[in-house]
mmCIF file of the N, C-alpha and C atoms, coordinates in Angstrom:
data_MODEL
# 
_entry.id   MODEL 
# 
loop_
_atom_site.group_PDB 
_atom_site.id 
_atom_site.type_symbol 
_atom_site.label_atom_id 
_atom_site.label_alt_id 
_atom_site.label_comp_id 
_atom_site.label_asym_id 
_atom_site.label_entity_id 
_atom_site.label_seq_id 
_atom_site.pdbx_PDB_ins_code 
_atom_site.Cartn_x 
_atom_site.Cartn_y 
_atom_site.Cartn_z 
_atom_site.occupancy 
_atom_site.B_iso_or_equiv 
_atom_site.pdbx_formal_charge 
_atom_site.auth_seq_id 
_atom_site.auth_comp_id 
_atom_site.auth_asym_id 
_atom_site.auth_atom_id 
_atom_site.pdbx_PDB_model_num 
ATOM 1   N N  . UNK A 1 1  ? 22.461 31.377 -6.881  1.00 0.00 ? 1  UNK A N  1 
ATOM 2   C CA . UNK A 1 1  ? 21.129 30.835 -6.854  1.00 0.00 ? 1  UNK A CA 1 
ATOM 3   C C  . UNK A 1 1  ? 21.009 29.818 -5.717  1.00 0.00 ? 1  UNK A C  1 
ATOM 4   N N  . UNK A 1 2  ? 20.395 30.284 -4.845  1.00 0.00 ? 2  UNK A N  1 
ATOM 5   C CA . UNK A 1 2  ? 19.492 29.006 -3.677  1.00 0.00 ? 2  UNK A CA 1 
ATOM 6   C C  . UNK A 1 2  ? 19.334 28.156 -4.254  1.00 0.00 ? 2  UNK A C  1 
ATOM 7   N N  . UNK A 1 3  ? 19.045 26.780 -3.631  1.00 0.00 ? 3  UNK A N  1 
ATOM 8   C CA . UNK A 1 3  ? 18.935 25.212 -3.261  1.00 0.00 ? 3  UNK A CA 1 
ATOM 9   C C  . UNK A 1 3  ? 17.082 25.525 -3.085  1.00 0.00 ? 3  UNK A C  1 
ATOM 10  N N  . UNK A 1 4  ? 16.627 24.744 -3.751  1.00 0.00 ? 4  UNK A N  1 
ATOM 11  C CA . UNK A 1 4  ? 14.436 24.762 -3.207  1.00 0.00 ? 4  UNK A CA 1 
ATOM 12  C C  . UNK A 1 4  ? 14.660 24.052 -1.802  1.00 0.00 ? 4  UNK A C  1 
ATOM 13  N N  . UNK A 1 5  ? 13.975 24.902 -0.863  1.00 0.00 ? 5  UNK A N  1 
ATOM 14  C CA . UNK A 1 5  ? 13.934 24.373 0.064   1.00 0.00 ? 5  UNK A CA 1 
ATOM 15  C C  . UNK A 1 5  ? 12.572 24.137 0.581   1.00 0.00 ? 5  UNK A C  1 
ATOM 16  N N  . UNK A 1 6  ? 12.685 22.482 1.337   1.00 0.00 ? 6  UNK A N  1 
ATOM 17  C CA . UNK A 1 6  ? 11.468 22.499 1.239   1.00 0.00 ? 6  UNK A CA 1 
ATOM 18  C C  . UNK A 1 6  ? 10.844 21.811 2.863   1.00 0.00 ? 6  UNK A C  1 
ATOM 19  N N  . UNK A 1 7  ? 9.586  22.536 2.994   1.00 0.00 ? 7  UNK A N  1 
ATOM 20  C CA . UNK A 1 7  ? 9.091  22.174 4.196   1.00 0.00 ? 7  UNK A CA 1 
ATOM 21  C C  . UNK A 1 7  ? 7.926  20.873 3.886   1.00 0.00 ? 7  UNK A C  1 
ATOM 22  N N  . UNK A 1 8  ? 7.801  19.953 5.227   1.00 0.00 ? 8  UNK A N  1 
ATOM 23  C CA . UNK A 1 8  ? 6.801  18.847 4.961   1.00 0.00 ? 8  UNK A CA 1 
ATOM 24  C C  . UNK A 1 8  ? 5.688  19.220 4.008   1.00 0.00 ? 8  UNK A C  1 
ATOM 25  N N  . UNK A 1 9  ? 5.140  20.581 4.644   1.00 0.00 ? 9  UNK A N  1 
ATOM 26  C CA . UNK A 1 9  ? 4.117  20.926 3.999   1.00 0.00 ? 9  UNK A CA 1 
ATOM 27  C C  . UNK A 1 9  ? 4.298  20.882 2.419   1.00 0.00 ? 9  UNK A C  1 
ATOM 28  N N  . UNK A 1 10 ? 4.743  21.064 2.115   1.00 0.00 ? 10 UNK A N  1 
ATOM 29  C CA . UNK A 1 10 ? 5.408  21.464 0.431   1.00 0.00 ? 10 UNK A CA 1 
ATOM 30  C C  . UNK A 1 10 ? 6.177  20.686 -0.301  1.00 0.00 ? 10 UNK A C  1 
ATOM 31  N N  . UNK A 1 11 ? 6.544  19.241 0.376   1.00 0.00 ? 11 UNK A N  1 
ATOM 32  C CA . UNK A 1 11 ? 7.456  18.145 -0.626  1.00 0.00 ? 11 UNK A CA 1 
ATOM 33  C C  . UNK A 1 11 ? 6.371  17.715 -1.672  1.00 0.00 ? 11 UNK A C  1 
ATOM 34  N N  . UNK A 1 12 ? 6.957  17.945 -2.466  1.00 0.00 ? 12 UNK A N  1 
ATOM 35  C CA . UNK A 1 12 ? 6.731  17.068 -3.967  1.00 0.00 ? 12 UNK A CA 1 
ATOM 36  C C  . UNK A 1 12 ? 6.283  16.014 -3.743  1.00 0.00 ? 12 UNK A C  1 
ATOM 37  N N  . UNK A 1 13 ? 5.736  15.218 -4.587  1.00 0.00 ? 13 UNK A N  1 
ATOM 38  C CA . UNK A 1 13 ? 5.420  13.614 -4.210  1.00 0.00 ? 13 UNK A CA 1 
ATOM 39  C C  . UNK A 1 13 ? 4.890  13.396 -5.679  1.00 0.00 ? 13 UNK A C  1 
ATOM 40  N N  . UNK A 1 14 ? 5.079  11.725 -6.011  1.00 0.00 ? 14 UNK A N  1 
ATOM 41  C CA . UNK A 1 14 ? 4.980  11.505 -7.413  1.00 0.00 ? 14 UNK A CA 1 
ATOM 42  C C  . UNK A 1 14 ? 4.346  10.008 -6.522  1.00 0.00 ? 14 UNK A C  1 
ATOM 43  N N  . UNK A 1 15 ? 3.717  9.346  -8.121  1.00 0.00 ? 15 UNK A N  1 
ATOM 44  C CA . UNK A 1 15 ? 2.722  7.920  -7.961  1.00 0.00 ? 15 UNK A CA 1 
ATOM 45  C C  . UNK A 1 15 ? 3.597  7.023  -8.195  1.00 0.00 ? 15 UNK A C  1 
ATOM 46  N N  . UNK A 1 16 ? 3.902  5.761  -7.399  1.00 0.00 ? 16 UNK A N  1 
ATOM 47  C CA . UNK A 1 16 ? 4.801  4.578  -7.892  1.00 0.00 ? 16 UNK A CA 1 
ATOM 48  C C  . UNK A 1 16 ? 4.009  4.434  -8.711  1.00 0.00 ? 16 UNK A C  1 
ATOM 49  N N  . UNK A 1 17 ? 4.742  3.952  -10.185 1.00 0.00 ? 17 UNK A N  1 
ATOM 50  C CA . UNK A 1 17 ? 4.758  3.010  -11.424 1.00 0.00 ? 17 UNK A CA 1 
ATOM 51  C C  . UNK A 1 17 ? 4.448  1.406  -11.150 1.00 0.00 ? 17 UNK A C  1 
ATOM 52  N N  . UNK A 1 18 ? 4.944  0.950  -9.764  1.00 0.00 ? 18 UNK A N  1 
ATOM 53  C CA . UNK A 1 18 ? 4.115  -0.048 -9.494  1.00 0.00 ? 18 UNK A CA 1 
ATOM 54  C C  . UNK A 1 18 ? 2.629  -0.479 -9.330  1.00 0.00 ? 18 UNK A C  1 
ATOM 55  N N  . UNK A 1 19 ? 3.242  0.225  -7.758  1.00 0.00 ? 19 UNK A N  1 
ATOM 56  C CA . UNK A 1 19 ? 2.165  -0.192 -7.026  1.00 0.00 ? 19 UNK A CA 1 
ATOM 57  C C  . UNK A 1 19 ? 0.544  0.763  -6.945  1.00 0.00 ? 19 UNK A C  1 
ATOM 58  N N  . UNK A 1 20 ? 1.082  1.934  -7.294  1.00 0.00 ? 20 UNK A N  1 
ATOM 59  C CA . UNK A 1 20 ? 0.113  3.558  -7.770  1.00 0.00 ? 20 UNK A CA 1 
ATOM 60  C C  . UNK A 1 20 ? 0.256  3.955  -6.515  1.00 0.00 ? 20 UNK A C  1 
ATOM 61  N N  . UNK A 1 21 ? 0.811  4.112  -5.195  1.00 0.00 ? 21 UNK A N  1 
ATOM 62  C CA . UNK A 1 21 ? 0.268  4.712  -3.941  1.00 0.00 ? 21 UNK A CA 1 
ATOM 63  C C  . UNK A 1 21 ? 1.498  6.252  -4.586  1.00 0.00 ? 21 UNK A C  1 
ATOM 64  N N  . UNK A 1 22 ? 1.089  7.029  -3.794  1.00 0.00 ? 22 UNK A N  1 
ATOM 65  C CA . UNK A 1 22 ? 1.331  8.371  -4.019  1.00 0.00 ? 22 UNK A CA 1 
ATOM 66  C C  . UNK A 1 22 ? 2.882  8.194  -2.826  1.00 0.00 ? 22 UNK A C  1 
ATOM 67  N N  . UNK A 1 23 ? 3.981  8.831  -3.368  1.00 0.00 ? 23 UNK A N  1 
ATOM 68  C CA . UNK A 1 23 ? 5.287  8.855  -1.825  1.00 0.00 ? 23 UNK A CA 1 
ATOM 69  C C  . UNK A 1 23 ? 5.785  10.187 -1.994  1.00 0.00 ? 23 UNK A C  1 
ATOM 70  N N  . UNK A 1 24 ? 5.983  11.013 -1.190  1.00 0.00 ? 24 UNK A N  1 
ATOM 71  C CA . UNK A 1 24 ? 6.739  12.030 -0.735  1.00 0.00 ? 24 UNK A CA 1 
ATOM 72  C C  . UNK A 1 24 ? 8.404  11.820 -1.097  1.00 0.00 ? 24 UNK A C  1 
ATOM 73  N N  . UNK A 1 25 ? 9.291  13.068 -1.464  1.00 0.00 ? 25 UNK A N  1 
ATOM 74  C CA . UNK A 1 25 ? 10.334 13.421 -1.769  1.00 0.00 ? 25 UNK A CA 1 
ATOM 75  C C  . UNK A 1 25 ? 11.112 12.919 -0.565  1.00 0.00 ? 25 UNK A C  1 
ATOM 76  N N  . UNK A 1 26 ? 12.062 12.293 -0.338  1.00 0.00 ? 26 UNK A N  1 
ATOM 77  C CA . UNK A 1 26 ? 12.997 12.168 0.573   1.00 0.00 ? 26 UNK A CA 1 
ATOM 78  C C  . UNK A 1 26 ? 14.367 12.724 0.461   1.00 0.00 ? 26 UNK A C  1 
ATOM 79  N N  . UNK A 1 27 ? 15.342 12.842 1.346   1.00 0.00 ? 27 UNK A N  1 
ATOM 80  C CA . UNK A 1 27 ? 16.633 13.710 1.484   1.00 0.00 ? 27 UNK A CA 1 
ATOM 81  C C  . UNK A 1 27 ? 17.919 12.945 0.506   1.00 0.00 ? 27 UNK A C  1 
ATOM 82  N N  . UNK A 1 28 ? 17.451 11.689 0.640   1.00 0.00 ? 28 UNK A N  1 
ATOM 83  C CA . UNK A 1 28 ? 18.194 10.570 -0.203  1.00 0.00 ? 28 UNK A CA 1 
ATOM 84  C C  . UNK A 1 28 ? 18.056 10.899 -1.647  1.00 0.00 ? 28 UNK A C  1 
ATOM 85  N N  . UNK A 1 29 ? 17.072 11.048 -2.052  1.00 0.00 ? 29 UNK A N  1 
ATOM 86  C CA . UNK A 1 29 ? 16.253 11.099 -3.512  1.00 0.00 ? 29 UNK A CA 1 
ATOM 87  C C  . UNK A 1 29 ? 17.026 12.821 -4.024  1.00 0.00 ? 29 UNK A C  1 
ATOM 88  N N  . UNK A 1 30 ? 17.366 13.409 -3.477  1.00 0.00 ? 30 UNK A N  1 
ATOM 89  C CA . UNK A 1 30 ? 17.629 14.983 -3.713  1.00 0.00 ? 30 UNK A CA 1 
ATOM 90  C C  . UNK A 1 30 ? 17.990 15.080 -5.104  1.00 0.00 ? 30 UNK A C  1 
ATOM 91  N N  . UNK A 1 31 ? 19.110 14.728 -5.146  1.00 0.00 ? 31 UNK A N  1 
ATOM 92  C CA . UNK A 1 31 ? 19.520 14.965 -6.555  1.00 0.00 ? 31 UNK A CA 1 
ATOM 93  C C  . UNK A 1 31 ? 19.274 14.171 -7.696  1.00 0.00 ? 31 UNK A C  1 
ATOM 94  N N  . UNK A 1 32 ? 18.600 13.106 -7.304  1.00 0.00 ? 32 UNK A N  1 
ATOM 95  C CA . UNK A 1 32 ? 17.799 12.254 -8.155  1.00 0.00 ? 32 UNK A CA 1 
ATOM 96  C C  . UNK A 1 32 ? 16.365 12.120 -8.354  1.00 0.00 ? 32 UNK A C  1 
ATOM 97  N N  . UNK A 1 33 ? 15.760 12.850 -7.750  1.00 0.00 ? 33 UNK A N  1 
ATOM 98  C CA . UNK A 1 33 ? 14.210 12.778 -7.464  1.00 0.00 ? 33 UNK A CA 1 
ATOM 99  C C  . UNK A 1 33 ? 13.588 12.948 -9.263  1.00 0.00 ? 33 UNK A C  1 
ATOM 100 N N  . UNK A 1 34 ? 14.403 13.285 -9.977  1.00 0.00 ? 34 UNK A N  1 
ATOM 101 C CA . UNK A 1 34 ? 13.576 13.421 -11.542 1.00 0.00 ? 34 UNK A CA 1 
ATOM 102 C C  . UNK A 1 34 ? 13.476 11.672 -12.032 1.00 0.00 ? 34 UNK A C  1 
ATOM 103 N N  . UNK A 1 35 ? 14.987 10.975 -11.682 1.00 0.00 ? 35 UNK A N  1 
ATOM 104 C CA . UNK A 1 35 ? 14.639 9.988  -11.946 1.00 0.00 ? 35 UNK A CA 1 
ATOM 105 C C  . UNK A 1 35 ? 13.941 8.607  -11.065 1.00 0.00 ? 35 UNK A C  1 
ATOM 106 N N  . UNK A 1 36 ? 13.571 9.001  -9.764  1.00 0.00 ? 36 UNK A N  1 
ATOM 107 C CA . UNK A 1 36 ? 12.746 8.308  -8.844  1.00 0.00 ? 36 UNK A CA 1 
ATOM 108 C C  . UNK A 1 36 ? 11.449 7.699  -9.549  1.00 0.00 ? 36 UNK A C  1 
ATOM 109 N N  . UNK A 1 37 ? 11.179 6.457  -9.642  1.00 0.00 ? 37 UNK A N  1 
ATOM 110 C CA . UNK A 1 37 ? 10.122 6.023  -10.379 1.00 0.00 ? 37 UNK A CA 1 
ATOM 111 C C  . UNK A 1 37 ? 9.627  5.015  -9.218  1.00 0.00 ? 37 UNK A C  1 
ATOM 112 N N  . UNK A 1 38 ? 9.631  4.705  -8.437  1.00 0.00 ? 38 UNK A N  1 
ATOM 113 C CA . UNK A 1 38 ? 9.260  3.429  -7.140  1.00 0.00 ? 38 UNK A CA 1 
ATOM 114 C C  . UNK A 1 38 ? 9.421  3.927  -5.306  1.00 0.00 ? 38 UNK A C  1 
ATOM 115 N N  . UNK A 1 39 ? 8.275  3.985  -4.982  1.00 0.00 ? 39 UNK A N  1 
ATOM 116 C CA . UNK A 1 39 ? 8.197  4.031  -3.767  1.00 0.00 ? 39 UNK A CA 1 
ATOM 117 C C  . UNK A 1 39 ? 8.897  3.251  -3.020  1.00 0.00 ? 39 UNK A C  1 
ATOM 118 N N  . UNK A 1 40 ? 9.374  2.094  -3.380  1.00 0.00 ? 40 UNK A N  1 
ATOM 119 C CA . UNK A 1 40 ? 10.545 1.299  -2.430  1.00 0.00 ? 40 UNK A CA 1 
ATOM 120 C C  . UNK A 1 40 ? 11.110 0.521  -2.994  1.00 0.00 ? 40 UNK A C  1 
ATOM 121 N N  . UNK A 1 41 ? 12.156 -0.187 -2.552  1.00 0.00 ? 41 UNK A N  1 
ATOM 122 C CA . UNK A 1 41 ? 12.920 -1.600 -2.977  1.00 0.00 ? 41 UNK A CA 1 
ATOM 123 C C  . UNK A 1 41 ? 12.406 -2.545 -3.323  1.00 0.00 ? 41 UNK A C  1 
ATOM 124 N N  . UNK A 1 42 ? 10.661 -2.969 -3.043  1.00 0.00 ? 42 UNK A N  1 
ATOM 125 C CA . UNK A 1 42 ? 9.853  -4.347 -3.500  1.00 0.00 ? 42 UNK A CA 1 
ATOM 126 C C  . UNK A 1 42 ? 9.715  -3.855 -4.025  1.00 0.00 ? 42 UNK A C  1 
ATOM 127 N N  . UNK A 1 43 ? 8.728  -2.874 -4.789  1.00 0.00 ? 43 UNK A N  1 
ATOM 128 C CA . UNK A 1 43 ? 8.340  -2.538 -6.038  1.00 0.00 ? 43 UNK A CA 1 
ATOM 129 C C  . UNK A 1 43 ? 9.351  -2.130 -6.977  1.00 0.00 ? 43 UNK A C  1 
ATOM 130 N N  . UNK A 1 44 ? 10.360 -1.636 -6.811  1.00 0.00 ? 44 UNK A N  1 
ATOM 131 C CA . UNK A 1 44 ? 11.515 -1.534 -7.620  1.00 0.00 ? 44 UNK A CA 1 
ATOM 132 C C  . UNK A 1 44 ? 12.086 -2.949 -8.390  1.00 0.00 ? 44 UNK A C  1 
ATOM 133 N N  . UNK A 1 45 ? 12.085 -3.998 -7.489  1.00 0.00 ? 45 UNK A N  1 
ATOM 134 C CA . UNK A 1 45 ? 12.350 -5.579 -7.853  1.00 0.00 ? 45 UNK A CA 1 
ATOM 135 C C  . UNK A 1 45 ? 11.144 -5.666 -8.509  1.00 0.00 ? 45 UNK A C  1 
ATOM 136 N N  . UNK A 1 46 ? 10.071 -5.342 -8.125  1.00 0.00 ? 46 UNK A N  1 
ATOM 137 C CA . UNK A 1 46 ? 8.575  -6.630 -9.088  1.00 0.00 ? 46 UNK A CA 1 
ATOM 138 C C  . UNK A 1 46 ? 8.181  -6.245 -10.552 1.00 0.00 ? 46 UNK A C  1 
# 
């Protein structure tokens, strides 16, 4: 079974729990992206 591969056009993107802005899937996030809840490191702290 293939890996989802994915083009700009087609990344996933979920709403920070903070701040509400909408963020795109990153390469970092891969195998964690279910539990990704924060668009960045400040909102992750606040």
């Amino acid at each position: 079974m293939k890996p989802i591969r994915y083009t700009k056009s087609t990344l996933p993107s979920k709403v920070c729990v903070t701040c509400g802005r909408p963020f795109n899937w990153r390469k970092k996030w891969e195998k964690v992206w279910d539990e990704v809840k924060y668009c960045s490191e400040r909102c992750r702290r606040t």
